[in-house]
Every structure is written in structure tokens, then in C-alpha cells.
BALOBA-1460 file (C-alpha; in Angstrom, 3 decimals):
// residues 83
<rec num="1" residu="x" x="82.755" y="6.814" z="159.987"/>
<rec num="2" residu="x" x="82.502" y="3.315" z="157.983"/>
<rec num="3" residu="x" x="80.763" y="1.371" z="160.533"/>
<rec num="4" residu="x" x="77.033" y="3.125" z="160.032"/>
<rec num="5" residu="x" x="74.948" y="2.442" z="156.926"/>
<rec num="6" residu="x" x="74.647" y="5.826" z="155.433"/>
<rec num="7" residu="x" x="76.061" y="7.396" z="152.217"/>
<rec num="8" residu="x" x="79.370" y="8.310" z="153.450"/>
<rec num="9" residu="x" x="79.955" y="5.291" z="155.002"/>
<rec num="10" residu="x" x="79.270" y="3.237" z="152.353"/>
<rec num="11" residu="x" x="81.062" y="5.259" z="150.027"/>
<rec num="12" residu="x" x="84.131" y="5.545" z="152.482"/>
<rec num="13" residu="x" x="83.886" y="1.384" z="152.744"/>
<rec num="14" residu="x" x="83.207" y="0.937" z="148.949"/>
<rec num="15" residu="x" x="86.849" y="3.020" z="148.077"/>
<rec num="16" residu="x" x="88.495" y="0.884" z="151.324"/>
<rec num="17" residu="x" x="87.545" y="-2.186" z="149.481"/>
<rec num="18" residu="x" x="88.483" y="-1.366" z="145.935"/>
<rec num="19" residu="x" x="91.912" y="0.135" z="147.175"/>
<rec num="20" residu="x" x="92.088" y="-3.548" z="149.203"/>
<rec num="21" residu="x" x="91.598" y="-5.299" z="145.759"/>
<rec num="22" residu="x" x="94.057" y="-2.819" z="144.315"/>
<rec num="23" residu="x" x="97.356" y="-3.563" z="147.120"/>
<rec num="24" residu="x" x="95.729" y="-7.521" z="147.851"/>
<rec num="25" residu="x" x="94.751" y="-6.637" z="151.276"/>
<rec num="26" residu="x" x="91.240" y="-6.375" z="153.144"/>
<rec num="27" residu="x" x="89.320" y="-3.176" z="153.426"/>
<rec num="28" residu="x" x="89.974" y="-3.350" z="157.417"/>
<rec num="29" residu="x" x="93.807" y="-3.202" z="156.492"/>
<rec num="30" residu="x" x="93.216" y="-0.597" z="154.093"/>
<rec num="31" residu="x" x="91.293" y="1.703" z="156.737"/>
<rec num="32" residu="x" x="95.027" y="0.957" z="158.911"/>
<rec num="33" residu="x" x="97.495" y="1.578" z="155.760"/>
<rec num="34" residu="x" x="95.211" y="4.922" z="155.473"/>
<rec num="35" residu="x" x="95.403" y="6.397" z="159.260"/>
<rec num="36" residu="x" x="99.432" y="5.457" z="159.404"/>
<rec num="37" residu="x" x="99.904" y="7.703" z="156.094"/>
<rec num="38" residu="x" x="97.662" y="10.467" z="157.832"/>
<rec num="39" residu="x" x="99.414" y="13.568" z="158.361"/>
<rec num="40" residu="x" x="98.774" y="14.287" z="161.854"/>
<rec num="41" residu="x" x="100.602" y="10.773" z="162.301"/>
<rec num="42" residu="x" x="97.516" y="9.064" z="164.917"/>
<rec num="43" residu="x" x="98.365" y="6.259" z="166.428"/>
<rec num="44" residu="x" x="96.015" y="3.603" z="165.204"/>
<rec num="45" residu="x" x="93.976" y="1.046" z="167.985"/>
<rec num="46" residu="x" x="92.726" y="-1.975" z="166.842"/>
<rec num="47" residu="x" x="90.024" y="-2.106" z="169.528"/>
<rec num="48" residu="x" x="90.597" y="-6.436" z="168.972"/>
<rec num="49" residu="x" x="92.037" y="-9.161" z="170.325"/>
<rec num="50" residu="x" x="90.924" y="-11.201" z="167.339"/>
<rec num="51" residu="x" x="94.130" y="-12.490" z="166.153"/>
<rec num="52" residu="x" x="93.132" y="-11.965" z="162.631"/>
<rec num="53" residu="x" x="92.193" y="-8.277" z="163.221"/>
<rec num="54" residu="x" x="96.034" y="-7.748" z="164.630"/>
<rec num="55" residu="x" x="97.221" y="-9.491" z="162.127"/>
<rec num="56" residu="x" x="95.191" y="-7.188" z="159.134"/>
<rec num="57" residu="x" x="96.643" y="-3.817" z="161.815"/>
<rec num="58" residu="x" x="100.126" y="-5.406" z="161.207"/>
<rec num="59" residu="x" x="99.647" y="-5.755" z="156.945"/>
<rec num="60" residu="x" x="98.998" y="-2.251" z="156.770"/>
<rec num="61" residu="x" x="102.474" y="-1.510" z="157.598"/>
<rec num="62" residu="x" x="103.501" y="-3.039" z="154.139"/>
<rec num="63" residu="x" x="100.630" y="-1.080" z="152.181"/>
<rec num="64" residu="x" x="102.208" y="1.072" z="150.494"/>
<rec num="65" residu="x" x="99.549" y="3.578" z="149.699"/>
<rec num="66" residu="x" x="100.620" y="6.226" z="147.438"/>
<rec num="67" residu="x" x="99.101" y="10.401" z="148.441"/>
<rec num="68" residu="x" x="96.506" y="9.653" z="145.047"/>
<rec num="69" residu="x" x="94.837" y="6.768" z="146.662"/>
<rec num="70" residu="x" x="94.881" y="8.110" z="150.347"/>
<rec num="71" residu="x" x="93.245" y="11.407" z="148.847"/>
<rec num="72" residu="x" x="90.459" y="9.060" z="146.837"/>
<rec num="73" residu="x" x="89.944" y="7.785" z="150.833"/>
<rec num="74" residu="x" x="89.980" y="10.900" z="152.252"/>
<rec num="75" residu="x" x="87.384" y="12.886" z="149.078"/>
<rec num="76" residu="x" x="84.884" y="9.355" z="150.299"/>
<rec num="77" residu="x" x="84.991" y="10.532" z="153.642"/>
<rec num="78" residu="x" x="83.981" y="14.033" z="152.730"/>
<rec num="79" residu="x" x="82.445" y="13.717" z="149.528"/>
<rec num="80" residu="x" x="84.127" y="16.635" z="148.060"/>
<rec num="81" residu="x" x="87.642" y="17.303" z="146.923"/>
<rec num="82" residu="x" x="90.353" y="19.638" z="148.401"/>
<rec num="83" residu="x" x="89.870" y="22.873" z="148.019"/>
């Protein structure tokens, strides 16, 4: 979803990083902080043994993303809003 370089990707990377700015964390933290407030509760793998990507995994567990900013994630992703 926010690895490609189409529209929703770079829109869905583009609200990552200015949520990032927002809490003073990375965009790759952000994407974390967003799948551990997901409702559906997924377990999130960091696909890394870069200690620096565990270490931006383990960051997102102090994000404290509030349900307005993990819905601006979610209407990137989709590029509409809930119905």
C-alpha cells in the first residue's frame, strides 16, 4: 500500500509523514502506531532485522494516535471518507 509510487501511495505516505512531524516520530513508526490502533487488532511484522527498524516498531507503542488522525490515515488509503 505505501511502498509503490502511485497516487494512493503517495498520498497514504505523505499523511504518515505529516502525522510523524505531528507526534516527533518517523513515517515508518507512524504506519506501526496506525495498524496497533486498527480495530481488527493485527499483529504488526516488521519484516527487519535492522535494529533501527525494531526500534521505530517499538516507538509506535508510545504514539498515541488519537481516532481523528488514524481516520485522516485510513481516508489516504481510500481516498474517500466513511460513509
Amino acid at each position: 500500500m505505501i511502498a509503490g509510487e502511485d497516487e494512493q501511495a503517495q498520498r497514504v505516505r505523505d499523511v504518515l509523514g505529516d502525522l510523524g512531524a505531528l507526534y516527533g516520530v518517523s513515517a515508518a513508526t507512524m504506519a506501526y502506531a496506525w495498524i496497533l490502533r486498527h480495530p481488527a487488532r493485527p499483529i504488526p511484522i516488521t519484516g527487519s532485522g535492522r535494529i533501527e527498524a525494531l526500534c521505530e516498531a517499538v516507538r509506535a507503542l508510545q504514539v498515541p494516535l488519537d481516532s481523528e488522525d488514524w481516520y485522516r490515515v485510513w481516508r489516504s488509503s481510500t481516498g474517500r471518507d466513511l460513509p
